[in-house]
N, CA, C and O atoms as a CHARMM CRD file, in Angstrom:
* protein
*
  328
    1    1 UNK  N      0.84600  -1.17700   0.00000 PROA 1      0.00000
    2    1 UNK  CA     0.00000   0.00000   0.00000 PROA 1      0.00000
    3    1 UNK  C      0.88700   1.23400   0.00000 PROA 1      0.00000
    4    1 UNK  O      1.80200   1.41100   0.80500 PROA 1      0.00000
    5    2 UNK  N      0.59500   1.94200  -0.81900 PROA 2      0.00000
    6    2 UNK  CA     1.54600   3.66800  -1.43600 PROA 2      0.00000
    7    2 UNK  C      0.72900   4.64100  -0.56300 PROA 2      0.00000
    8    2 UNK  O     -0.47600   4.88000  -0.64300 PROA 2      0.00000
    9    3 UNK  N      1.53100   5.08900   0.18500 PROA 3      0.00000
   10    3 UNK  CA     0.70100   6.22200   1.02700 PROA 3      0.00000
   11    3 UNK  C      1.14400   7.36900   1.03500 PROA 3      0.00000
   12    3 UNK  O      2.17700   7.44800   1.70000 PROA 3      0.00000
   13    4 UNK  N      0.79200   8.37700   0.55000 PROA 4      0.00000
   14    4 UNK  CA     1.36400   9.64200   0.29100 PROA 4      0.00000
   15    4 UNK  C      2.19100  10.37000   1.49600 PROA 4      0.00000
   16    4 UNK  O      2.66000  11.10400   0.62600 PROA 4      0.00000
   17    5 UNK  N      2.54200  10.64300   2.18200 PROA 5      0.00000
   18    5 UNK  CA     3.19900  10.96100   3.25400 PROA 5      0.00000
   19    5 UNK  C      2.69600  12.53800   3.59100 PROA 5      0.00000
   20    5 UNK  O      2.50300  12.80600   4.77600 PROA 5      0.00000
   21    6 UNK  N      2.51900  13.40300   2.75500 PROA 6      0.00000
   22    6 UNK  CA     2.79500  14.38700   3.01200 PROA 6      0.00000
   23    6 UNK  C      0.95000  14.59300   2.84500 PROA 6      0.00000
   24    6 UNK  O      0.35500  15.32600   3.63400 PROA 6      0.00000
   25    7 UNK  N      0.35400  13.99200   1.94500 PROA 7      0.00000
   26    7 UNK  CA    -1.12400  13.97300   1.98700 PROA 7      0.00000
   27    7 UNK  C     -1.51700  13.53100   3.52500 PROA 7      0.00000
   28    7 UNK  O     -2.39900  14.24800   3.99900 PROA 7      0.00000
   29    8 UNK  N     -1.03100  12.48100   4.40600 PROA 8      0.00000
   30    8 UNK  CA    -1.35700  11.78600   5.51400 PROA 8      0.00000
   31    8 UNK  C     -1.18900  13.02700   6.08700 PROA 8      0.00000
   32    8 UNK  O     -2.22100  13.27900   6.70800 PROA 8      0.00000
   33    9 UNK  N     -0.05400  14.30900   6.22300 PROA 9      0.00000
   34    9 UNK  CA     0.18800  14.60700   7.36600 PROA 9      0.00000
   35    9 UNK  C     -0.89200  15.91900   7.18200 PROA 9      0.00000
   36    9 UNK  O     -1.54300  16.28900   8.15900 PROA 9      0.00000
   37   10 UNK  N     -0.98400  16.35500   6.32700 PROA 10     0.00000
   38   10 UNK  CA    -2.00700  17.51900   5.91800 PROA 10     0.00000
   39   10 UNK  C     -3.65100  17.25100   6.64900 PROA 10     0.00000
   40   10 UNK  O     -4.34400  17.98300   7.35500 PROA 10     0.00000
   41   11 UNK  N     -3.88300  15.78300   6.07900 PROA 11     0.00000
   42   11 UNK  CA    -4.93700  15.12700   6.81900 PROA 11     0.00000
   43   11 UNK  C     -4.92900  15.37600   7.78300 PROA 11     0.00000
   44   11 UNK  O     -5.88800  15.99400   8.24600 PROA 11     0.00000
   45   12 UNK  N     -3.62600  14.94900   8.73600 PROA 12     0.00000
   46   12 UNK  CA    -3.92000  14.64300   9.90100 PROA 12     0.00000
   47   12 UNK  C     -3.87600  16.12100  10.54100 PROA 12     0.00000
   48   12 UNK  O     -3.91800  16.11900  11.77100 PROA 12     0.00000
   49   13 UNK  N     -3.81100  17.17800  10.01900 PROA 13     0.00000
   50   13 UNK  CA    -3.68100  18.81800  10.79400 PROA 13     0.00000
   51   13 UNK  C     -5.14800  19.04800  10.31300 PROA 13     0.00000
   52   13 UNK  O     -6.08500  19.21900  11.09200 PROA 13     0.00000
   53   14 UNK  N     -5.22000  19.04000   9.38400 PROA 14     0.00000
   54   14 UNK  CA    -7.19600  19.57400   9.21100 PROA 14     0.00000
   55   14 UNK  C     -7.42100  18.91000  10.50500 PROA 14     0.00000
   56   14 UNK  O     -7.16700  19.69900  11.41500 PROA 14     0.00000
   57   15 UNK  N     -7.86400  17.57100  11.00100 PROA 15     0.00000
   58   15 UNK  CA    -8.50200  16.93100  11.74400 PROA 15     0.00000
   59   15 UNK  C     -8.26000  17.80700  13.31400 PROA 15     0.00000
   60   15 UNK  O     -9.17300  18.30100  13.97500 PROA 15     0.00000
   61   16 UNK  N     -7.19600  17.82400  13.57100 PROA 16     0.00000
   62   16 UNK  CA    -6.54100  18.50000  14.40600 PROA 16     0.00000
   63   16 UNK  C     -7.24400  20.38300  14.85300 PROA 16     0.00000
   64   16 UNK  O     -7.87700  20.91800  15.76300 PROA 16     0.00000
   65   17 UNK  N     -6.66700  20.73200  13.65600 PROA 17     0.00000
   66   17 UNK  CA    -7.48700  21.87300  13.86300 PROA 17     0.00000
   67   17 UNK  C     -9.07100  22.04100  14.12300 PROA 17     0.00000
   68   17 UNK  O     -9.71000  22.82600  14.82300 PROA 17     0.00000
   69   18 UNK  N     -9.53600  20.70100  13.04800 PROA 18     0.00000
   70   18 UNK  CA   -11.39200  21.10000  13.56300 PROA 18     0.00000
   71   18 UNK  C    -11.18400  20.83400  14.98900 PROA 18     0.00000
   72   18 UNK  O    -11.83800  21.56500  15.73200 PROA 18     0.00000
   73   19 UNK  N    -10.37100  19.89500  15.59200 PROA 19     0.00000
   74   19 UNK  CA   -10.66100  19.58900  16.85500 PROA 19     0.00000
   75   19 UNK  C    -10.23300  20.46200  17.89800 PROA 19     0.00000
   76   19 UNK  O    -10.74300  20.40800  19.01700 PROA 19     0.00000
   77   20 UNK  N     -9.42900  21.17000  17.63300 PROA 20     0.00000
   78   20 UNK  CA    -9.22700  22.02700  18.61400 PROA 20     0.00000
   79   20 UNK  C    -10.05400  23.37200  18.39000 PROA 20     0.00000
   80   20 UNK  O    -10.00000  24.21000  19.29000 PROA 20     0.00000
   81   21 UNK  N    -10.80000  23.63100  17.27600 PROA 21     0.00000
   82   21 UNK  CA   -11.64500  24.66300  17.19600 PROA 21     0.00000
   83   21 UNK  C    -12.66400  24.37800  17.71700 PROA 21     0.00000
   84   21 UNK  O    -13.19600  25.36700  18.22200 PROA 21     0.00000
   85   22 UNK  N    -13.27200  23.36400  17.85400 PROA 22     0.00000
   86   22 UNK  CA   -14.47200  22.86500  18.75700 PROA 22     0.00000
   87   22 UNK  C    -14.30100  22.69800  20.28100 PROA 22     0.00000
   88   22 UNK  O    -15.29000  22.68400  21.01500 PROA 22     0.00000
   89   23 UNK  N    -13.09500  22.57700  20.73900 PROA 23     0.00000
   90   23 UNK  CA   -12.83100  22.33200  22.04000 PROA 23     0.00000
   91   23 UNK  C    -12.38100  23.50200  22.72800 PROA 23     0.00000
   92   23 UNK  O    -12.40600  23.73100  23.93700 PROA 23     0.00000
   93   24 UNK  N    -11.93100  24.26600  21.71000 PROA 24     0.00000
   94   24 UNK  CA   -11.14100  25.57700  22.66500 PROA 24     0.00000
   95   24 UNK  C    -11.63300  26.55200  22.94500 PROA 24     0.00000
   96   24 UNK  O    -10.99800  27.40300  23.56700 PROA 24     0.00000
   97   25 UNK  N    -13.22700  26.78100  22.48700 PROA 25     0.00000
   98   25 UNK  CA   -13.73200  27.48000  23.14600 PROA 25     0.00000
   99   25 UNK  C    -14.90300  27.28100  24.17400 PROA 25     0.00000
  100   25 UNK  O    -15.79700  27.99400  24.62900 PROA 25     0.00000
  101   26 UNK  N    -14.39400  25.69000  24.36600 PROA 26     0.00000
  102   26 UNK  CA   -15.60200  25.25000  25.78800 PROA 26     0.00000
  103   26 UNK  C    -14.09400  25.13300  26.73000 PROA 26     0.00000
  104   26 UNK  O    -14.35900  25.73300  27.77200 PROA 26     0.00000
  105   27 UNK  N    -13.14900  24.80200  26.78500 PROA 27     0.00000
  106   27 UNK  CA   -12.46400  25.04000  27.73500 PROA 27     0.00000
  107   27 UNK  C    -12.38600  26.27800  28.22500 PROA 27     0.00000
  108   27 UNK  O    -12.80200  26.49000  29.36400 PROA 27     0.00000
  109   28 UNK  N    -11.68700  27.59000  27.23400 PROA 28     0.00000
  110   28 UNK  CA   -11.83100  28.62500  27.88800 PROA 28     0.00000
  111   28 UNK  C    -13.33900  29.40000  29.03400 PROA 28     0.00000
  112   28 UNK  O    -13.54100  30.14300  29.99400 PROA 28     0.00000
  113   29 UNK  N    -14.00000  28.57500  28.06700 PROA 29     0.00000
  114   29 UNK  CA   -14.94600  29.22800  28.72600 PROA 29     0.00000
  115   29 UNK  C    -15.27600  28.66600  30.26600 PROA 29     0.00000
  116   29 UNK  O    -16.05300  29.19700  31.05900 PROA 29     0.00000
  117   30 UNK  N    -14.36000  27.26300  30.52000 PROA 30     0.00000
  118   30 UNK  CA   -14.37100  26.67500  31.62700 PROA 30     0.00000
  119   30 UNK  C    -13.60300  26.77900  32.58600 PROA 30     0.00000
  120   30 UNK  O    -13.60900  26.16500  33.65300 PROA 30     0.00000
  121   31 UNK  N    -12.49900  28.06300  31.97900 PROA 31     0.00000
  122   31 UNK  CA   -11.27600  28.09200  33.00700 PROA 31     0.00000
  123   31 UNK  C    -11.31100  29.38000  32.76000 PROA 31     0.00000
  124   31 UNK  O    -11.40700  29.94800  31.67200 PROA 31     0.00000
  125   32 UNK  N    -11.19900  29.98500  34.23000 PROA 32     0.00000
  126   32 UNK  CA   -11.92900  31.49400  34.58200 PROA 32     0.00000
  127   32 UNK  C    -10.90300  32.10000  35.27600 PROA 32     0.00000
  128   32 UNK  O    -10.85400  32.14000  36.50600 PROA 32     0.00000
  129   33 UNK  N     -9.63400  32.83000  34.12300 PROA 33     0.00000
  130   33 UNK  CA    -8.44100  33.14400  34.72200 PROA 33     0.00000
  131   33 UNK  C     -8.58500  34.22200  35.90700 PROA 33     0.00000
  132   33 UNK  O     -8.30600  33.96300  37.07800 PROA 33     0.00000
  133   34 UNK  N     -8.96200  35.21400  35.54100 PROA 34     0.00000
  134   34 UNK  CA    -9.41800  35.90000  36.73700 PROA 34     0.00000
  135   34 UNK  C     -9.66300  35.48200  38.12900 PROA 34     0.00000
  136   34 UNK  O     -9.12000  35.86100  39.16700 PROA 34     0.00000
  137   35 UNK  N    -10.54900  34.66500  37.93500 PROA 35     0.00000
  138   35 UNK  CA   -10.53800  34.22700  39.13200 PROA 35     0.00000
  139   35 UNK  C     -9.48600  33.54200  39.77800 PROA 35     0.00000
  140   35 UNK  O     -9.28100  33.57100  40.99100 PROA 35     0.00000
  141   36 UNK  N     -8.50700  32.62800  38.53700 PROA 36     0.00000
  142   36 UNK  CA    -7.78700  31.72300  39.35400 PROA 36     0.00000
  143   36 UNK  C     -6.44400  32.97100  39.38100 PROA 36     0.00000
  144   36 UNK  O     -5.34300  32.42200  39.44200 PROA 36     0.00000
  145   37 UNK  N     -6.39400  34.15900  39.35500 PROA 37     0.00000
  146   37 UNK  CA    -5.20700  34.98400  39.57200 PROA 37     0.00000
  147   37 UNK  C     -6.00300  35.45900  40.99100 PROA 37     0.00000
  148   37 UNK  O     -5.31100  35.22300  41.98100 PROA 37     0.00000
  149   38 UNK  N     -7.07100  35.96400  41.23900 PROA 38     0.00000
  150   38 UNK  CA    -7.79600  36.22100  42.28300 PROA 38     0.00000
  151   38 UNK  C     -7.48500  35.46100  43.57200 PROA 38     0.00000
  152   38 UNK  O     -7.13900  35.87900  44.67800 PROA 38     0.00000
  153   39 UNK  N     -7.78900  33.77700  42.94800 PROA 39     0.00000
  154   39 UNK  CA    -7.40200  32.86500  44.20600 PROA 39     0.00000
  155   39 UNK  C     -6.19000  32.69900  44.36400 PROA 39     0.00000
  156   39 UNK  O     -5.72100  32.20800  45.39100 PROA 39     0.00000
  157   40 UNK  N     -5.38900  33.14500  43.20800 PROA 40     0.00000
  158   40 UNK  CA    -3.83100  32.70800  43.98000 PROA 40     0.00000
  159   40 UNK  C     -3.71500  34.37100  44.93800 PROA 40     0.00000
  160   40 UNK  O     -3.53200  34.21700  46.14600 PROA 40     0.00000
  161   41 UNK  N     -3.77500  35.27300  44.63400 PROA 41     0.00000
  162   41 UNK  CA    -3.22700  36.53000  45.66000 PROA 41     0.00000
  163   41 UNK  C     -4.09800  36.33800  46.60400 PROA 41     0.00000
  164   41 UNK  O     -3.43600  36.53200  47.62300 PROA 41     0.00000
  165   42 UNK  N     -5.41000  36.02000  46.99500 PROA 42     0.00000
  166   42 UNK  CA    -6.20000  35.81800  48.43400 PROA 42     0.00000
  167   42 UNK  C     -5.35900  34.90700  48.81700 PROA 42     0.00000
  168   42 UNK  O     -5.35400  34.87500  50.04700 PROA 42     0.00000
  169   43 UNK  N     -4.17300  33.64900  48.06100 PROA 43     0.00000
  170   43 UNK  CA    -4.17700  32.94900  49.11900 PROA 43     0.00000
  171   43 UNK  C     -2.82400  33.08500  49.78900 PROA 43     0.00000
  172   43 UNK  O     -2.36100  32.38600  50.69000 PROA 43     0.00000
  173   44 UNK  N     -2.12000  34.43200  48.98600 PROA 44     0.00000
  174   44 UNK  CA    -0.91400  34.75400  49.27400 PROA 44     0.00000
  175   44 UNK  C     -0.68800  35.27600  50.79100 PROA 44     0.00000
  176   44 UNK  O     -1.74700  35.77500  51.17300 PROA 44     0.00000
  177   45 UNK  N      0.32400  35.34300  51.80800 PROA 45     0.00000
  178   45 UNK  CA     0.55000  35.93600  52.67400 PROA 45     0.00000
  179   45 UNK  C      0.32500  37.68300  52.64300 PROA 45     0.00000
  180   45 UNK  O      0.47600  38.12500  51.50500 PROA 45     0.00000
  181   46 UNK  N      0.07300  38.48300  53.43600 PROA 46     0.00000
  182   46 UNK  CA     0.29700  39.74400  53.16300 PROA 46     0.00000
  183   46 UNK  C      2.01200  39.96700  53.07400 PROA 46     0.00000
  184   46 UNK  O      2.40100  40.74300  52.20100 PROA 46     0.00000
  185   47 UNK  N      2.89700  39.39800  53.83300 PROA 47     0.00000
  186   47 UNK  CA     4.23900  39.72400  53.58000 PROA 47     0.00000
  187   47 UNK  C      4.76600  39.16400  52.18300 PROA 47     0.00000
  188   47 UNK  O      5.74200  39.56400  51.54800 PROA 47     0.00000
  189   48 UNK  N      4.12500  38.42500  51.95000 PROA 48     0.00000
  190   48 UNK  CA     4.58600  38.05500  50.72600 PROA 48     0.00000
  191   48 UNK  C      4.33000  38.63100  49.13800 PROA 48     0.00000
  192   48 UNK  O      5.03200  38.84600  48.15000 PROA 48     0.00000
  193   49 UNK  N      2.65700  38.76500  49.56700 PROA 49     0.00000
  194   49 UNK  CA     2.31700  40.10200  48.40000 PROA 49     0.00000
  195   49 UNK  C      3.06000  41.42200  48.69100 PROA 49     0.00000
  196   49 UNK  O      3.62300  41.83300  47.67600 PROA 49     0.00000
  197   50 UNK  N      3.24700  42.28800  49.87800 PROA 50     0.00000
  198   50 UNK  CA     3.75900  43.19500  49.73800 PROA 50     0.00000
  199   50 UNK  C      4.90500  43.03200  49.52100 PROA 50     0.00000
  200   50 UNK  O      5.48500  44.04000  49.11800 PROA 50     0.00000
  201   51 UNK  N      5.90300  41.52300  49.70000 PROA 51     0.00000
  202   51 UNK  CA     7.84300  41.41400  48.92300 PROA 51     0.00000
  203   51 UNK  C      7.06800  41.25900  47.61100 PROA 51     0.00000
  204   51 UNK  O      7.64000  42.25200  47.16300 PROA 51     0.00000
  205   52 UNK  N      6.45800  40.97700  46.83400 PROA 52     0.00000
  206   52 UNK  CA     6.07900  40.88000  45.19600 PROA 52     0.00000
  207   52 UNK  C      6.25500  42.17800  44.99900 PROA 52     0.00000
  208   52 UNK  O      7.27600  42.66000  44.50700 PROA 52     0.00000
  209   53 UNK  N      5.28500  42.80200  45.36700 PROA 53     0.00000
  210   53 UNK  CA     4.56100  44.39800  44.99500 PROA 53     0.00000
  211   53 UNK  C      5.92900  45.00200  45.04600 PROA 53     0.00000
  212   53 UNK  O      6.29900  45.41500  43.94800 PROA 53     0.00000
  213   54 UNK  N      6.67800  45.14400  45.91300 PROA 54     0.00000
  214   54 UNK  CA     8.05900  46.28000  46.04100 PROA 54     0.00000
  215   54 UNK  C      9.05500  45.77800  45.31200 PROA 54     0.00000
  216   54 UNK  O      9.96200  46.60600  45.39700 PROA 54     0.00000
  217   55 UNK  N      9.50500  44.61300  44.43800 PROA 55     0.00000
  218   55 UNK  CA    10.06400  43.98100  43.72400 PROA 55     0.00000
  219   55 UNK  C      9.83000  44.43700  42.36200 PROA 55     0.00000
  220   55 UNK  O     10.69200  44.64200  41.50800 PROA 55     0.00000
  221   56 UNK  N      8.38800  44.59200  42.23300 PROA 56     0.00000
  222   56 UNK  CA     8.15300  45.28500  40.17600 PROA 56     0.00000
  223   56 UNK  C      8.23600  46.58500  40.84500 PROA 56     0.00000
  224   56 UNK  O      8.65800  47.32800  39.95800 PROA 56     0.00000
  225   57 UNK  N      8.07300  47.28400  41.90800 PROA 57     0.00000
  226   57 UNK  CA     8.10100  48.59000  42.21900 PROA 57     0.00000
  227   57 UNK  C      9.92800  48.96500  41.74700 PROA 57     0.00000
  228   57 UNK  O     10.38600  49.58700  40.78800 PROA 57     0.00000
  229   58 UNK  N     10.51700  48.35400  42.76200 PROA 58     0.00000
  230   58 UNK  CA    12.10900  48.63200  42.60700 PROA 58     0.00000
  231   58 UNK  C     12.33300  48.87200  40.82200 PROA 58     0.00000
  232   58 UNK  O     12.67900  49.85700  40.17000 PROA 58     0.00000
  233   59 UNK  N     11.95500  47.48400  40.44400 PROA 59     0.00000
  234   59 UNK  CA    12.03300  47.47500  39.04300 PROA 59     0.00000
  235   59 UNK  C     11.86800  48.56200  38.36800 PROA 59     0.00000
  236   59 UNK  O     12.80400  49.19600  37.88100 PROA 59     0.00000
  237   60 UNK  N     11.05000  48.77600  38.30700 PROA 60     0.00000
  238   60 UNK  CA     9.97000  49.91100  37.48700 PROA 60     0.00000
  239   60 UNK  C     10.67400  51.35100  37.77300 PROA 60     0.00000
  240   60 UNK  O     10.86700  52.26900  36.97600 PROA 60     0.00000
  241   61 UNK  N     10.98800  51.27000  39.11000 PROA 61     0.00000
  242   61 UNK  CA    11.64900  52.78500  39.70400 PROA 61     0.00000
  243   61 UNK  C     12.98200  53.14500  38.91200 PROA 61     0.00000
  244   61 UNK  O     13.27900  54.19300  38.33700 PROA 61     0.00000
  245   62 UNK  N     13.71300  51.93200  39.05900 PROA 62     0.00000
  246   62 UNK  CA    15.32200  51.71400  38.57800 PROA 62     0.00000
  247   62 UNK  C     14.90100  52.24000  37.08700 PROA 62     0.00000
  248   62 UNK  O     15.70100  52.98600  36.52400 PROA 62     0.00000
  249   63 UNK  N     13.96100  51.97100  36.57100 PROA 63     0.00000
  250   63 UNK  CA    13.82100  52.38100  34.65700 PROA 63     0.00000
  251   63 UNK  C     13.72900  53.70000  34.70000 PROA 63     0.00000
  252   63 UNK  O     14.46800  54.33800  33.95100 PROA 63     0.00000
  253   64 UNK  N     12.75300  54.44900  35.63400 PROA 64     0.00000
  254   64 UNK  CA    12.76700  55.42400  35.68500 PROA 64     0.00000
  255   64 UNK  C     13.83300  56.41800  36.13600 PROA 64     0.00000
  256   64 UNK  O     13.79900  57.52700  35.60300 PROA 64     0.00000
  257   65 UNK  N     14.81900  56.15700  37.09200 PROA 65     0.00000
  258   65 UNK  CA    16.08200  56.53200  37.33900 PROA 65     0.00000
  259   65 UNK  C     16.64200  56.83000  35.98300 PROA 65     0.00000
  260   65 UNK  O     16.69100  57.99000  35.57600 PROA 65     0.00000
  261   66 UNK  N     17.08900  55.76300  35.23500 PROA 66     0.00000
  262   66 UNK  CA    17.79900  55.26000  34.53000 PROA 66     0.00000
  263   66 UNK  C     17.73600  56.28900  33.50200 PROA 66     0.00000
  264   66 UNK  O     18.49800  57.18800  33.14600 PROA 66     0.00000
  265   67 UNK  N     16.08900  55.69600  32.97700 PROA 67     0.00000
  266   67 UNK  CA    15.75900  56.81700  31.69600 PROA 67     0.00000
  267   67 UNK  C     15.90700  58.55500  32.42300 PROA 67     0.00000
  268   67 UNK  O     16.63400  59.32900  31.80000 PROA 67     0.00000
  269   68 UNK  N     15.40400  58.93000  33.34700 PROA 68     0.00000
  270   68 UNK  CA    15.92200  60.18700  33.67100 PROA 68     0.00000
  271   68 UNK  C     17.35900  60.42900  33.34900 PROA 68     0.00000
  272   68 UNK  O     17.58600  61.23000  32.44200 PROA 68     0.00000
  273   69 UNK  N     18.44500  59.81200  34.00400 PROA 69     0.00000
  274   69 UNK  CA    19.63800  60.33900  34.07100 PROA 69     0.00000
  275   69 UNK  C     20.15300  60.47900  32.71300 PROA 69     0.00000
  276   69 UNK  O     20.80500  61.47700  32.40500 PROA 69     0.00000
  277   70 UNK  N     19.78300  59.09900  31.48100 PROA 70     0.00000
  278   70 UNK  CA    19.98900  59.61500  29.98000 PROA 70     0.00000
  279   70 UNK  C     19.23200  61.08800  29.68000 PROA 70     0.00000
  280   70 UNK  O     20.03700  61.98000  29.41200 PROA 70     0.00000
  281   71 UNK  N     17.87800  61.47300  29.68000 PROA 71     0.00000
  282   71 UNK  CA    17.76900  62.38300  29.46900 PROA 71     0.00000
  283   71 UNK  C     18.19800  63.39600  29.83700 PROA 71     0.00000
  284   71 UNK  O     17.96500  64.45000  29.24600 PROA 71     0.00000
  285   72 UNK  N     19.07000  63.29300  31.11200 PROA 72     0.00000
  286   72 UNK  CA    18.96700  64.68900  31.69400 PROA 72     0.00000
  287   72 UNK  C     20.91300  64.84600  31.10000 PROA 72     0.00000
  288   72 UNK  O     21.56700  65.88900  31.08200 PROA 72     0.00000
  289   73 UNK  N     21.33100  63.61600  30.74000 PROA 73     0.00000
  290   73 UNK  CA    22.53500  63.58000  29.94600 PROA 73     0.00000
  291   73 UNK  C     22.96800  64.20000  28.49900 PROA 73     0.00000
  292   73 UNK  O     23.99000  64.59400  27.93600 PROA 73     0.00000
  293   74 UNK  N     21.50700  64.04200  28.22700 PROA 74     0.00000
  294   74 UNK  CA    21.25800  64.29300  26.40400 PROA 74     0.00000
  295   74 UNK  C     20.93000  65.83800  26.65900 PROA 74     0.00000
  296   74 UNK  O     21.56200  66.62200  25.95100 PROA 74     0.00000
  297   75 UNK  N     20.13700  66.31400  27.46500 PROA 75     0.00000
  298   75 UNK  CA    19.90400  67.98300  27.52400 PROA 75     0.00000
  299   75 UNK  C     20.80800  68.35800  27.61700 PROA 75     0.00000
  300   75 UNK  O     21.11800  69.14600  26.72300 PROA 75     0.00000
  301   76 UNK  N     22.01500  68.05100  28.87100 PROA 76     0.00000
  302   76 UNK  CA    23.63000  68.44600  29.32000 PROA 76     0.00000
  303   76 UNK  C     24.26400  68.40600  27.96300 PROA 76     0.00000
  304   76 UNK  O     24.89200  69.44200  27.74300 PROA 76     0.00000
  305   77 UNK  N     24.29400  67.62200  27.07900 PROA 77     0.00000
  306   77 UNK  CA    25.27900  67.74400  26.07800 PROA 77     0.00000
  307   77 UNK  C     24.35500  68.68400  25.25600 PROA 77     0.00000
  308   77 UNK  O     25.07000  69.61100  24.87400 PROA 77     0.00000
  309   78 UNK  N     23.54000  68.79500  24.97400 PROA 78     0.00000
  310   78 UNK  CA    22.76900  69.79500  24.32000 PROA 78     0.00000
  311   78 UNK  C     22.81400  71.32300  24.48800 PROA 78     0.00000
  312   78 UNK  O     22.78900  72.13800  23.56600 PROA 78     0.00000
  313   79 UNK  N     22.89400  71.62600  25.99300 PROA 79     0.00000
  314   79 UNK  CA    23.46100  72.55100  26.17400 PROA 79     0.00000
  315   79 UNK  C     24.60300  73.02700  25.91500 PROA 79     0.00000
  316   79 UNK  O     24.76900  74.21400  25.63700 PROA 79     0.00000
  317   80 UNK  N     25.48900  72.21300  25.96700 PROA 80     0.00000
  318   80 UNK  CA    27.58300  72.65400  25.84400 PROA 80     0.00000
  319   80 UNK  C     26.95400  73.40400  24.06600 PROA 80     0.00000
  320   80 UNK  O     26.88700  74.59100  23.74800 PROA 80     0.00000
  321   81 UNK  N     26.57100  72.09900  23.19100 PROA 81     0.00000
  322   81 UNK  CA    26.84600  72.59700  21.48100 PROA 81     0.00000
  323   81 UNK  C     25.73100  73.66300  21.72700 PROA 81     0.00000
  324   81 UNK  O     26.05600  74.66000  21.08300 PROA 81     0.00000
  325   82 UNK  N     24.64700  73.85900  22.33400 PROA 82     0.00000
  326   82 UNK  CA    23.69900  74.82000  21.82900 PROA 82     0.00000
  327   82 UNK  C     24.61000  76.40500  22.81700 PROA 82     0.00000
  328   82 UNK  O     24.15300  77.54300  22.71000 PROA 82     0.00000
């Protein structure tokens, strides 16, 4: 028996795709991220959410440092040529 190989595998992705187009939107609709981000921080410690929270804070601050001191680098040289 001659079996096309590349016909089989084409087959076998149509099939695939109907099947996951039929399924993927009864799962989502069964898994309710919100909520499960909801239940993980209720079930977090308060010391532990507030070490999260000051961790993207630091982060976030340090960018802002950062990008300040270039700008305020780029005006400084702007000034000398202007």
């Amino acid at each position: 028996m001659d079996i096309d190989e590349q016909k089989m595998r084409e087959t076998f992705i149509g099939i695939y795709r109907k099947m996951v187009d039929r399924l993927a939107e009864g799962i989502l609709q069964n898994i309710h991220i919100s909520a499960l981000a909801e239940d993980k921080i209720n079930a977090m410690s308060i010391d532990e959410l507030e070490r999260l929270v000051q961790d993207v804070m630091k982060k976030e601050l340090n960018a802002i440092v950062n990008l300040g001191a270039l700008i305020g680098f780029v005006l400084g040289l702007l000034n000398l040529v202007i």
